[in-house]
C-alpha positions, 0 to 999 in steps of 0.5 A, spaced: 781 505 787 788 503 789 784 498 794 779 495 790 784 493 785 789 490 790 782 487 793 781 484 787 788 481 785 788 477 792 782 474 791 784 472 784 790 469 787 787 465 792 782 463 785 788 460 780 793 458 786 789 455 790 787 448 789 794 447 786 797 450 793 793 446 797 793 439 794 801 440 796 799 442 803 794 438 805 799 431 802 805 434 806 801 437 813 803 432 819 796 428 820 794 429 827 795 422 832 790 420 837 791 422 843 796 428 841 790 433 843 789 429 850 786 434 856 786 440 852 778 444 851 777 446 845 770 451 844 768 451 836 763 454 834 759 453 828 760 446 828 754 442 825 756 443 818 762 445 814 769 447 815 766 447 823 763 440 822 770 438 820 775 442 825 771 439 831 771 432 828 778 433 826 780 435 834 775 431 838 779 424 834 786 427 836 784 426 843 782 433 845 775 435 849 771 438 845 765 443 846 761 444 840 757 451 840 751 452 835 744 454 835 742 446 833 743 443 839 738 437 837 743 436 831 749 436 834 747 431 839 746 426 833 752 428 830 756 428 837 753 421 837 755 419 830 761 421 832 762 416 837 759 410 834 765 411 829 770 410 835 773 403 836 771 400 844 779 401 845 777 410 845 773 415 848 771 420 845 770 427 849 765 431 845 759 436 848 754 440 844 753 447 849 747 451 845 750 459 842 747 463 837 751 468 835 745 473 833 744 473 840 748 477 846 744 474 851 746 467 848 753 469 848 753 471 855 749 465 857 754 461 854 760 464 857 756 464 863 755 457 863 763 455 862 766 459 866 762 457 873 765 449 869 771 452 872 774 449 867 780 452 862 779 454 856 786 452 850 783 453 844 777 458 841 775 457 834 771 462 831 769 459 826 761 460 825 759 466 821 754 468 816 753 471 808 747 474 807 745 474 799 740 479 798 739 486 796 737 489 802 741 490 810 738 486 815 739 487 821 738 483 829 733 486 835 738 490 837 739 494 831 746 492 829 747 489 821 747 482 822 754 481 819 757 484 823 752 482 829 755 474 828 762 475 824 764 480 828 760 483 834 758 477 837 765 474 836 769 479 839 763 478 845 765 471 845 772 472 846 772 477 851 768 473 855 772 466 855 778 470 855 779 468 863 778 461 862 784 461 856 788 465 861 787 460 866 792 456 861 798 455 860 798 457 853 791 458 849 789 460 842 784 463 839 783 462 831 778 467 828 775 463 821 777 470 817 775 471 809 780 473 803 774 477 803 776 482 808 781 485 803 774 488 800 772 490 807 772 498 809 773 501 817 765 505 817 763 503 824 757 507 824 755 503 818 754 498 824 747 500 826 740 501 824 739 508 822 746 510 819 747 514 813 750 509 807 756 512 804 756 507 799 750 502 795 749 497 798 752 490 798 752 484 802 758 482 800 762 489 801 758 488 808 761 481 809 768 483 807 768 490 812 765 484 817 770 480 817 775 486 817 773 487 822 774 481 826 780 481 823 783 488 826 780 487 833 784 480 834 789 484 831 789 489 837 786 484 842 793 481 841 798 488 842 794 489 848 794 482 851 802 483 850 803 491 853 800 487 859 804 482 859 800 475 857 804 473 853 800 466 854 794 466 848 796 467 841 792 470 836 790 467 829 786 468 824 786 463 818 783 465 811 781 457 810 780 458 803 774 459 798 771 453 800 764 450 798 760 451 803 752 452 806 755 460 806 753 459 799 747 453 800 744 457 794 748 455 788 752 461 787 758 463 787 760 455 786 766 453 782 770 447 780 777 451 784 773 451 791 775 446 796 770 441 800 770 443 807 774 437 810 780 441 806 778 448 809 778 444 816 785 443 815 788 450 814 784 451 821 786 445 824 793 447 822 792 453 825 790 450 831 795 446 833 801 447 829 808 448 832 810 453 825 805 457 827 808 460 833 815 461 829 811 466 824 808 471 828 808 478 831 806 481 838 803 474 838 799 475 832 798 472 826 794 471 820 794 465 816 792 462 808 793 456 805 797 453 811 802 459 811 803 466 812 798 471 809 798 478 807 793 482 810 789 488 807 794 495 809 787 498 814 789 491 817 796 493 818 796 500 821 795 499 829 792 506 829 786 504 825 785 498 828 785 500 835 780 504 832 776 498 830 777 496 838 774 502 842 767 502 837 767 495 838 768 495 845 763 501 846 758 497 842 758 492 846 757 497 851 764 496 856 770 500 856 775 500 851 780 502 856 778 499 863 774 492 860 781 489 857 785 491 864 780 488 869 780 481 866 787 481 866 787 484 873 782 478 874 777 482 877 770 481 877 767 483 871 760 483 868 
């Protein structure tokens, strides 16, 4: 009961603050210059619509060379090439759509794949795709795992780990993690995860959402503590709640209000999050979670290393590596599959 009240008090917080906070933030936040961003590779997924759609823009216009990763190629490339068309002859811009469906574990390998035989580094991974079902039923991939933590969490988290060594090959490298205030509603029930458990609880899609993104959370949380015991110090972990934002999660109508932020404002808490020299004088173990432009408070199963080291290991024996092994031969820069 404790939980559910605290959940509801920072989802009420974000409601009644957030328009006010952010129209202040988003007047005194530094613009991004052209050219700021020149060289660095920036991988965002989910990138055709929405805060992705911003984000992506965003960075590809302050220089940097950006990948955008989704399902719809076709659109991307049109979008990639409006895009261009906006530059002046004077500017080049760096952008490449790479097909990836987070659905999908043979696509997020694939994509991985295709990266790393580039050869190129990797400074910024925006996790930014993700997914809220608004049904009555659970739904589930042809692997058998509930879609939302398929896309939001599973299929992340297989992402990141993958491209890992391409963001150790640079000098310094972040991984952003879209998260939720949603979070806050989430619990710890990996057994949920799959086809064919028990559920403890009736089911709802938005419970789901919030758990899935608790536990993105909570593995960058622990991959982040990890990273550091092994001396990397060189990637920093964020994950930014970008504000309850008007977007295709909620195509349908619902759930809309006057309160919400357009995605281009969203996009600007992730952009921030991004590139922003303050986020690295606000973090610990290389970790921090971000709102509104500023630190934010996390749930307490997000705050207890113990459980999120548990969140680690299940994710990690899903995907069917060693929760142990996996992390140390990457590090190690051996060969790994």
């Amino acid at each position: 009961m404790m939980m559910m009240i605290k959940a509801m008090w920072e989802t009420a917080k974000e409601i009644t603050l957030q328009r006010i906070v952010m129209s202040y933030q988003l007047r005194s936040a530094a613009l991004l210059v052209p050219n700021q961003l020149d060289g660095l590779y920036v991988i965002v997924t989910g990138s055709t619509s929405g805060i992705g759609y911003y984000t992506a823009r965003e960075l590809a216009f302050a220089g940097a060379r950006v990948i955008m990763a989704c399902r719809r190629v076709d659109e991307a490339e049109k979008i990639a090439e409006s895009w261009k068309e906006d530059t002046d002859d004077s500017k080049t811009l760096h952008v490449e759509v790479m097909e990836l469906d987070l659905l999908s574990p043979s696509s997020v390998r694939q994509f991985a794949a295709e990266w790393d035989q580039s050869g190129k580094p990797l400074h910024i991974l925006i996790n930014n795709a993700g997914i809220l079902l608004l049904g009555e039923s659970r739904q589930f991939t042809e692997d058998g795992i509930e879609k939302h933590i398929q896309v939001n969490h599973i299929g992340t988290s297989l992402l990141t780990l993958l491209l890992l060594p391409s963001m150790l090959k640079a000098n310094s490298a972040r991984i952003v993690n879209v998260n939720s205030v949603g979070h806050h509603w989430g619990t710890v029930e990996p057994k949920s995860w799959k086809m064919g458990a028990k559920e403890e609880r009736k089911f709802s899609n938005m419970m789901s959402y919030g758990s899935s993104k608790l536990a993105q959370l909570m593995f960058l949380k622990a991959l982040s503590t990890k990273l550091i015991s092994m001396g990397r110090t060189s990637v920093l972990c964020v994950a930014v709640h970008p504000g309850i934002v008007e977007s295709n999660l909620l195509s349908d109508g619902r759930m809309r209000g006057f309160w919400m932020l357009d995605p281009s404002e969203g996009a600007r808490n992730v952009v921030f999050c991004s590139v922003g020299a303050d986020v690295l004088r606000n973090t610990t173990e290389n970790f921090a979670y971000y709102s509104q432009c500023k630190p934010g408070r996390m749930s307490s199963l997000a705050d207890d290393p113990k459980e999120c080291l548990r969140v680690w290991d299940e994710t990690l024996r899903t995907l069917g590596f060693s929760p142990n092994g996996y992390l140390s031969e990457i590090v190690a820069n051996r060969s790994f599959s």
